[in-house]
N, C-alpha and C positions, 0 to 999 in steps of 0.2 A: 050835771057834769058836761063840761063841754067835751067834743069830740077833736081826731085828728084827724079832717078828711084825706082821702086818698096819699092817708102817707101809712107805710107797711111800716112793722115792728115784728120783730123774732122775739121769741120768749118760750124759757123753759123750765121746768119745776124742778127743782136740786134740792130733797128733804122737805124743809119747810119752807123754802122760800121759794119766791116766782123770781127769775132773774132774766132781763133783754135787754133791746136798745133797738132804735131805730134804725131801720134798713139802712138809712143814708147819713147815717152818722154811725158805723161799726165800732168805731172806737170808743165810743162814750155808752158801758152798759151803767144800767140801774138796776136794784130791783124793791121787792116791795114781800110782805108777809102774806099779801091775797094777790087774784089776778088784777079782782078792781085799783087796789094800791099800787101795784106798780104799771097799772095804766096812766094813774093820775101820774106817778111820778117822768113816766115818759112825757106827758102831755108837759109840765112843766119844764123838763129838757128842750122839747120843742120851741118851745115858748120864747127861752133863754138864748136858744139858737138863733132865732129867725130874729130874733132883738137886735141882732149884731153890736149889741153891749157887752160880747168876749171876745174878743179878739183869737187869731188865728183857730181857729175851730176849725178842723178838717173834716170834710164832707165826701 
């Protein structure tokens, strides 16, 4: 799995699921069934982010 270097993510466990989002992007939470899922899924957020193939994304 690739990693997120030096970029933070909050996250927190609500029942069954893991739900957060990256420090620098607070407006766009994910989450995922385990902590590894919704790591992959932030990394993916990342990914999308830094693409800048969406337009206005606020940071």
């Amino acid at each position: 799995m690739e990693t997120i270097k030096k970029r933070k993510y909050i996250y927190w466990q609500d029942e069954d699921m893991f739900i957060g989002y990256l420090e620098e992007y607070p407006d766009y939470w994910t989450q995922g069934n385990s902590l590894k899922e919704l790591q992959n899924n932030l990394l993916d957020l990342y990914h999308e982010f830094s693409s800048n193939n969406i337009p206005a994304i606020r940071g």
